[in-house]
C-alpha positions as CSV (number, residue, x, y, z in Angstrom):
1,X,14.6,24.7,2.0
2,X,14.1,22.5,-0.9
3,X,17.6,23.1,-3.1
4,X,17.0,20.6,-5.6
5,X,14.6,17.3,-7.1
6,X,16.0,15.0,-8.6
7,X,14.6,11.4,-10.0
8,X,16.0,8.5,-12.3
9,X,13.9,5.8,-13.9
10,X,14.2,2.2,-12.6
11,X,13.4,-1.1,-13.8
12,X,13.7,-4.2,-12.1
13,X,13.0,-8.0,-12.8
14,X,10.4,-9.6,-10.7
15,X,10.3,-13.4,-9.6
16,X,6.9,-14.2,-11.5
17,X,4.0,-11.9,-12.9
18,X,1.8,-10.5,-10.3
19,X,-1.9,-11.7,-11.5
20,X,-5.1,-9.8,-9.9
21,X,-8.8,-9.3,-11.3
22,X,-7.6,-6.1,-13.1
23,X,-4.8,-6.8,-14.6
24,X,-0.9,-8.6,-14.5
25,X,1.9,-6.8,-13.6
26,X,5.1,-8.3,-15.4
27,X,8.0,-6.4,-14.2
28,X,8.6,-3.3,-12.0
29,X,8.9,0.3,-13.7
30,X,9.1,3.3,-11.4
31,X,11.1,6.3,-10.4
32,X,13.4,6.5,-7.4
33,X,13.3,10.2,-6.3
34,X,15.8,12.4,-4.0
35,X,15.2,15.5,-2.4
36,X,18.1,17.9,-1.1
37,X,18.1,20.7,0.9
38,X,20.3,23.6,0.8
39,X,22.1,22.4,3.9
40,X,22.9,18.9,2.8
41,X,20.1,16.7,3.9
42,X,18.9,14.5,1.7
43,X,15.8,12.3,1.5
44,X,14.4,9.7,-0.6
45,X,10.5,8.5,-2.0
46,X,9.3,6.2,-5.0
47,X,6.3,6.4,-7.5
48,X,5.4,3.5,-9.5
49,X,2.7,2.6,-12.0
50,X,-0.5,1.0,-11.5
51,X,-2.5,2.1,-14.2
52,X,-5.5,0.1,-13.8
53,X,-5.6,1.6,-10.3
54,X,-4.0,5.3,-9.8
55,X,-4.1,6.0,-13.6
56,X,-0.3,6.9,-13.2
57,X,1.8,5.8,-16.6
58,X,5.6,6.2,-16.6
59,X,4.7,8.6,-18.8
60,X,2.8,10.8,-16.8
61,X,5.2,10.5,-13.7
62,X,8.0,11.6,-15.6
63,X,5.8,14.6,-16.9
64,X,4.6,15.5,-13.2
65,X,8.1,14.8,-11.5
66,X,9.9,17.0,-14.3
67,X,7.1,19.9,-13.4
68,X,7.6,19.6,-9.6
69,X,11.4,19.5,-9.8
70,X,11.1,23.0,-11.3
71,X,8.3,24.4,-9.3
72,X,9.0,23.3,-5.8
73,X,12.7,24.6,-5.8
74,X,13.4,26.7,-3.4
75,X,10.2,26.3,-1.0
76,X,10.1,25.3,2.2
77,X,10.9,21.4,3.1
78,X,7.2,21.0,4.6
79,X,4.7,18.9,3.7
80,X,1.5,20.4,4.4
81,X,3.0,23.5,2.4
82,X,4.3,21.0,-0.8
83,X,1.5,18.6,-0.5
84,X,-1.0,21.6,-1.0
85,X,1.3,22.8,-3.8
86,X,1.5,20.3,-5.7
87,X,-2.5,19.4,-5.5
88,X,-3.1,23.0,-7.1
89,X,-0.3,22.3,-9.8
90,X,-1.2,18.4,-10.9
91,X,-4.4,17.6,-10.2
92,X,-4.2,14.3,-11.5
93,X,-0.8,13.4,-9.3
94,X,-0.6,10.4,-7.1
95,X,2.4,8.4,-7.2
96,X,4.7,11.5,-8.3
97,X,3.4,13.6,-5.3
98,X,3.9,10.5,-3.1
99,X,7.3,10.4,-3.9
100,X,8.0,13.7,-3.2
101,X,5.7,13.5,0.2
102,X,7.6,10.9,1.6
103,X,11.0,12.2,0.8
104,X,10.1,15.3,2.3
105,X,8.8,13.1,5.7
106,X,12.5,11.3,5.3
107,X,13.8,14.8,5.4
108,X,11.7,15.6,8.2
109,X,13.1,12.7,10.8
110,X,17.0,13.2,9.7
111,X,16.8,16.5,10.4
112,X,14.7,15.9,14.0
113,X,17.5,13.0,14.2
114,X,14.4,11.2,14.9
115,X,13.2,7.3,12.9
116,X,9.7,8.6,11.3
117,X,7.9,6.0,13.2
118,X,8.2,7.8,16.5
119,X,7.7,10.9,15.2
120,X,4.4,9.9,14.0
121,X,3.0,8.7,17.2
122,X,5.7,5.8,17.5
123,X,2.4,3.1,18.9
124,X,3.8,0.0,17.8
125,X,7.4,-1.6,16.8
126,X,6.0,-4.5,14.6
127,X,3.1,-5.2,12.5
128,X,1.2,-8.7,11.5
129,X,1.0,-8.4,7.5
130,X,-0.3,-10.1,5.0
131,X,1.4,-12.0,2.0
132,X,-0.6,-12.4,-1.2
133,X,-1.4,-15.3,-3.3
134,X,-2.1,-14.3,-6.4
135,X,-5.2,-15.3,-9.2
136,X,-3.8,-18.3,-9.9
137,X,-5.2,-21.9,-10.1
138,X,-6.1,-24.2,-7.4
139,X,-2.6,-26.2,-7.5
140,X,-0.6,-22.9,-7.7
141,X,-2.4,-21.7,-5.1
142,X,-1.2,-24.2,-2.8
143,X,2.3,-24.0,-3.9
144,X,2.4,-20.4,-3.6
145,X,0.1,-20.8,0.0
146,X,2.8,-23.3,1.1
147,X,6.1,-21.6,0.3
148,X,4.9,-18.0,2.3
149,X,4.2,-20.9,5.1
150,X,7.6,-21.9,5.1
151,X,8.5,-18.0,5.3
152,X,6.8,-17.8,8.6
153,X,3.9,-15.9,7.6
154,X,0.7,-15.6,9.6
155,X,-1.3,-13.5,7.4
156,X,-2.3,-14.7,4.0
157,X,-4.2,-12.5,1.1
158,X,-5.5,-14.1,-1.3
159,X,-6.8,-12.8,-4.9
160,X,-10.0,-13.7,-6.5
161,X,-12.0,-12.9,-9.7
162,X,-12.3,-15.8,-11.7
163,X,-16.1,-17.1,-10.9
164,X,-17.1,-18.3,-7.5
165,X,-16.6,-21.9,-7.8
166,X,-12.8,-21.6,-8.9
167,X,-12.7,-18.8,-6.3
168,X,-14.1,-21.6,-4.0
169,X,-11.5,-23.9,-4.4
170,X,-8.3,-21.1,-4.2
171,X,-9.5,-20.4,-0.9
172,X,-10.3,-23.9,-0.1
173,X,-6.7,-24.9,-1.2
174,X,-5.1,-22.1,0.6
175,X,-7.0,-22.5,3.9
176,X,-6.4,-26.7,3.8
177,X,-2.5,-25.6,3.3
178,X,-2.2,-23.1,6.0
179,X,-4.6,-25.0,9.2
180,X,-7.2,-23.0,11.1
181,X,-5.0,-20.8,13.3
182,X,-3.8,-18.5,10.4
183,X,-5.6,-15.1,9.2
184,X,-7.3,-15.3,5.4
185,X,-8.5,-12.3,3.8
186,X,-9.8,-12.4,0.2
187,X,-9.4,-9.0,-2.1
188,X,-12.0,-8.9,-4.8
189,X,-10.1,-5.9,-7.1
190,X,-13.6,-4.9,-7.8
191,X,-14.2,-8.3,-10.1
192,X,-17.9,-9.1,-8.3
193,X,-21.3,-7.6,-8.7
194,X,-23.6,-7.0,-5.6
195,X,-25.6,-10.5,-5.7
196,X,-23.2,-12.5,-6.5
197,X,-20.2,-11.0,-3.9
198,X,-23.8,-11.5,-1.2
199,X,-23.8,-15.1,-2.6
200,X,-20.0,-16.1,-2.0
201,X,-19.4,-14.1,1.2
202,X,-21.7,-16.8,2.4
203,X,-20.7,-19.7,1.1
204,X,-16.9,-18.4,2.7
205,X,-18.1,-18.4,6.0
206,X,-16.8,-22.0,6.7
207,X,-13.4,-21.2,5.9
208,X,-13.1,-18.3,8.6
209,X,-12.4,-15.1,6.6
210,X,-11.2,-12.3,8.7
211,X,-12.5,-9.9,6.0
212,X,-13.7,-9.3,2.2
213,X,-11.6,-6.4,0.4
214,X,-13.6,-4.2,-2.8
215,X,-15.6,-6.7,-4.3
216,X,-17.6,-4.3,-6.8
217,X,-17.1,-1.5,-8.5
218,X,-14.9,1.6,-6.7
219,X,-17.9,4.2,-7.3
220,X,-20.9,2.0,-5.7
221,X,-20.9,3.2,-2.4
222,X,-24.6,2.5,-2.1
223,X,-23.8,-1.4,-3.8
224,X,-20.7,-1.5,-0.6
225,X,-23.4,-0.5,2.2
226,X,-25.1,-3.3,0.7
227,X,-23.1,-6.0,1.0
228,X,-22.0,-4.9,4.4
229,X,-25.7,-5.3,5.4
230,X,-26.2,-9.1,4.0
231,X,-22.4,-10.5,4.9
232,X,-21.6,-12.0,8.4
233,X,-17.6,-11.2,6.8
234,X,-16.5,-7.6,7.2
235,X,-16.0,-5.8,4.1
236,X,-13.3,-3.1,3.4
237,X,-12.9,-0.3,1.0
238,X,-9.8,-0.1,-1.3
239,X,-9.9,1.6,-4.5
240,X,-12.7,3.2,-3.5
241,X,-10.0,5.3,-1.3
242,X,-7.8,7.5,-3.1
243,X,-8.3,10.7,-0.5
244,X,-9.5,12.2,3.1
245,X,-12.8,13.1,1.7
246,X,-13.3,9.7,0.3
247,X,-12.9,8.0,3.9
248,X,-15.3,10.4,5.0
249,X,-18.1,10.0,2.5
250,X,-17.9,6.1,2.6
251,X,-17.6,5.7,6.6
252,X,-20.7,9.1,7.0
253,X,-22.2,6.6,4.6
254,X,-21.9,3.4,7.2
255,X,-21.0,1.5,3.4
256,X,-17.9,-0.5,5.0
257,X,-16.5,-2.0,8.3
258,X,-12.6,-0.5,7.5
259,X,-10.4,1.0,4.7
260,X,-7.3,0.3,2.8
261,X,-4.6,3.1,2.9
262,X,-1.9,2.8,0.2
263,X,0.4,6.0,-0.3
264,X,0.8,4.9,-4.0
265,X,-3.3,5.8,-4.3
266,X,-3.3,8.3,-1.8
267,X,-0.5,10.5,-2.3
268,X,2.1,10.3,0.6
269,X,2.2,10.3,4.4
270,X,0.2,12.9,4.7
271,X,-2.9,12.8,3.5
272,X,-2.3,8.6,4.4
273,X,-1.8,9.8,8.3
274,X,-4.7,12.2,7.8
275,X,-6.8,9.5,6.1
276,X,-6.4,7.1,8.9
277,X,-7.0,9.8,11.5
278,X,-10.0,10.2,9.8
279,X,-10.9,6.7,10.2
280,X,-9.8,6.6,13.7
281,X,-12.6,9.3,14.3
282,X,-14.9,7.2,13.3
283,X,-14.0,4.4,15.3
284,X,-12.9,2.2,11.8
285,X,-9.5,0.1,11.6
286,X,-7.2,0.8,8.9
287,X,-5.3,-1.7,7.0
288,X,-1.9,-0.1,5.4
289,X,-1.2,-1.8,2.1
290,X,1.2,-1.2,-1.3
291,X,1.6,-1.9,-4.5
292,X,4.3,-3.5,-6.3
293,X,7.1,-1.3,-4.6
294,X,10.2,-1.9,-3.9
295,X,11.5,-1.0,0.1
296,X,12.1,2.4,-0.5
297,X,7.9,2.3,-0.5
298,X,7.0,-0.1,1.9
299,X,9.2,1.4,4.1
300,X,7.0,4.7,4.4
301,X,4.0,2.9,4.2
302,X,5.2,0.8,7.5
303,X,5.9,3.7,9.1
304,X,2.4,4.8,8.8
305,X,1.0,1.9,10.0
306,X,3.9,1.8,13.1
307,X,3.1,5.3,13.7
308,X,-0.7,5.7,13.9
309,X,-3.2,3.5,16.6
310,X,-6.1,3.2,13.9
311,X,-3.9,0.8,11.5
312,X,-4.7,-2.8,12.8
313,X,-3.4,-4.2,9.5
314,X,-0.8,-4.4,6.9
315,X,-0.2,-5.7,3.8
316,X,2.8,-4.6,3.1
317,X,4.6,-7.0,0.8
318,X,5.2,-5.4,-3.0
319,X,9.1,-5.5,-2.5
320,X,8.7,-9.8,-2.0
321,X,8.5,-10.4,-5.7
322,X,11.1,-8.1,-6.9
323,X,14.6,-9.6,-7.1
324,X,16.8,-7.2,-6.6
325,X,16.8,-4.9,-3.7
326,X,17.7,-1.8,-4.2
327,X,18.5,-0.5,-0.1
328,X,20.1,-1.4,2.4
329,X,17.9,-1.0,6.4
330,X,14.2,0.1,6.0
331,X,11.2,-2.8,6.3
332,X,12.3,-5.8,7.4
333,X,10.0,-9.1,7.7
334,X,10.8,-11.5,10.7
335,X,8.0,-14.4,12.1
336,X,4.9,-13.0,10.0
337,X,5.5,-9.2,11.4
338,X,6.7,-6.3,9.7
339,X,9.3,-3.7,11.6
340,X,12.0,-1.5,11.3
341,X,15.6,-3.3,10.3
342,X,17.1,0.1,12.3
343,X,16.5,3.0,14.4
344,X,18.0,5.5,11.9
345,X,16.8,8.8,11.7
346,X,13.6,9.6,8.8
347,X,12.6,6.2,7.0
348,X,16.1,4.5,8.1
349,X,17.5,3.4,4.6
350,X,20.3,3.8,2.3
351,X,20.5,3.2,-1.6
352,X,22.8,1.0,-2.9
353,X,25.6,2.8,-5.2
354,X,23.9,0.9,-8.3
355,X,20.7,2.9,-7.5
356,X,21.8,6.4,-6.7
357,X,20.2,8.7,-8.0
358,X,21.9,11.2,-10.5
C-alpha cells in the first residue's frame, strides 16, 4: 500500500543548449519523485518539462504531483489501479503521472526481488541507440557528429528544420563524418509541410536514411499517410503519440511505417508497454526514445525497450548532456548499445545523498 509521495524540485546544468525545430532547451528543470510503501519499499520516477511537446510547465507538475500525493495515499501499489486514478483526477497529466507510474513499476520489481526488465518480458540485454545531433550548423554538426564517433556510437539522430538545403548539408556533414556502415535517422519535430518533407525525403535517399521521424504537423494523420505513400524512407510517428488509442488510429489508418514511445509523452510504463503491444499487434516496430532526462528516466524507458519484442529502436540519450548525474547503476552506454549497469531488483538504481528526496 502506497504510505506516502513525496517529490523535490531539481535543477541541473547541462553541457550546451539542446536546439530542435520547436524550441531550445537551456538547462534541466524537473522533479525527482519517491514512493513509499507502508512496509518500507521505496521506489523512484522523474517528470520533466517539455512544454512545446507534453504541455507540462514546472508549474503544473508541482500542482498535479501535490494533488496525487494527497489523493493516492493509502491505495494499493498497482499500476493499472493508480494509472486509471490518476487519468480521472488530471486529465491533462503526463510527466507527473509518469513519475509516479514508474516509481510504482520500481516498487513492483524490489518487491518481486526481480530487475524490471525481466519482469516485462526480459527479450533482450542491450539495445543499439541513437545519439542526437542537434539543429546546429554544418561545421557544428560535424564536430558534434565526430565527438559521439569517438564515444563509440553506431546510431546517429540528427535534427532538422531549418530549410532543405541547410538540412542538406547537416546531413551531408554528418554522414561524410561517420562512413557508410553507421545508422542515420533525421527527426523533423513537425518543422515540414507535406510537399516539401515529399521533396527532401528524396533528395535523402543517397545518404542512406534508415528512417524520417514527424516531419508535419502532430494532428495530420491524413498529411502522414501521405508522405508514407511518396517516400522510399520509412516515416515514423512521434508527437503524434501521446496514448494507446493514438497508436491505434494512426497504424488502423496505415499513415506510418513505426512509432516513437516516450514515457515523458505517454505517461509511464504502462500505457508505454501497452502502446507498444499495440504496435506489436499490428506488426509495427517501436522505437523507445526520451526527453531531456536524467537516468532516473532513461532508466525506465530502457527497460521498456529491453522488456518488450516490438521495440527495435532506442533513442535513449537525454541524461548525455546533463553534467551531473544524479544515480548511481541504472542505463549504462557501452559500444553504441544501451543496457542495464546491474541486475538489481525494479529499475536497479540508487540516488546519490545530494539528490534524496525529502
Amino acid at each position: 500500500m502506497i504510505k506516502s509521495i513525496n517529490f523535490q524540485r531539481i535543477n541541473l546544468v547541462m553541457k550546451k543548449p539542446f536546439k530542435i525545430a520547436l524550441g531550445t532547451t537551456e538547462f534541466y528543470e524537473g522533479f525527482f519523485v519517491s514512493i513509499e510503501t507502508n512496509d518500507g519499499i521505496t521506489g523512484f520516477g522523474e517528470a520533466t518539462t517539455t512544454p512545446f511537446i507534453t504541455g507540462d510547465t514546472m508549474g503544473s507538475i508541482e500542482s498535479e504531483l501535490s494533488y496525487f500525493s494527497k489523493k493516492l495515499a493509502g491505495e494499493e501499489e498497482s499500476p493499472e489501479i493508480v494509472n486509471s486514478k490518476m487519468k480521472s483526477l488530471m486529465r491533462s497529466s503526463k510527466a507527473s503521472r509518469n513519475a509516479i507510474d514508474c516509481a510504482l513499476w520500481d516498487i513492483i520489481g524490489k518487491r518481486a526481488n526481480m530487475n524490471l526488465a525481466k519482469l516485462l518480458g526480459n527479450h533482450k540485454k542491450s539495445i543499439l541507440t541513437s545519439y542526437t545531433v542537434d539543429l546546429v550548423d554544418e561545421a557544428s554538426a560535424r564536430a558534434q557528429a565526430k565527438e559521439l564517433l569517438n564515444q563509440g556510437l553506431k546510431v546517429f539522430k540528427i535534427k532538422v528544420g531549418s530549410g532543405i538545403e541547410e538540412d542538406l548539408r547537416r546531413v551531408r556533414a554528418v554522414r561524410e563524418v561517420v562512413g557508410d556502415g553507421k545508422m542515420i535517422y533525421i527527426d523533423f519535430n513537425q518543422a515540414y509541410s507535406v510537399k516539401n518533407t515529399v521533396r527532401i525525403s528524396r533528395l535523402l535517399e543517397p545518404y542512406n536514411i534508415e528512417f524520417i521521424e514527424q516531419p508535419i504537423a502532430s494532428t495530420d494523420i491524413a498529411g502522414l499517410r501521405f508522405i508514407r505513400d511518396h517516400s522510399e524512407i520509412p516515416v515514423y510517428a512521434d508527437e503524434t503519440i501521446f496514448t494507446p488509442q493514438d497508436v491505434s488510429e494512426v497504424l488502423r489508418r496505415e499513415a506510418v511505417d513505426g512509432i516513437n514511445i516516450k514515457l515523458m509523452k505517454s505517461g509511464g510504463i504502462s500505457d508505454a508497454m501497452q502502446m507498444a503491444n499495440t504496435a506489436k499487434s499490428f506488426g509495427v516496430p517501436v522505437m523507445i526514445g526520451c526527453m531531456v532526462e536524467t537516468r532516473i528516466a532513461n532508466t525506465s524507458g530502457l527497460v521498456v525497450a529491453l522488456g518488450n519484442s516490438a521495440v527495435k529502436y532506442a533513442d535513449l540519450d537525454g541524461y548525455n548532456n546533463i553534467r551531473d548525474d544524479p544515480v548511481s547503476e541504472g542505463i549504462l552506454l557501452k559500444n553504441g548499445e544501451v543496457g542495464l549497469s546491474s541486475d538489481l531488483p525494479g529499475t536497479g538504481i540508487t540516488l546519490k545523498d545530494e539528490f534524496q528526496v525529502k
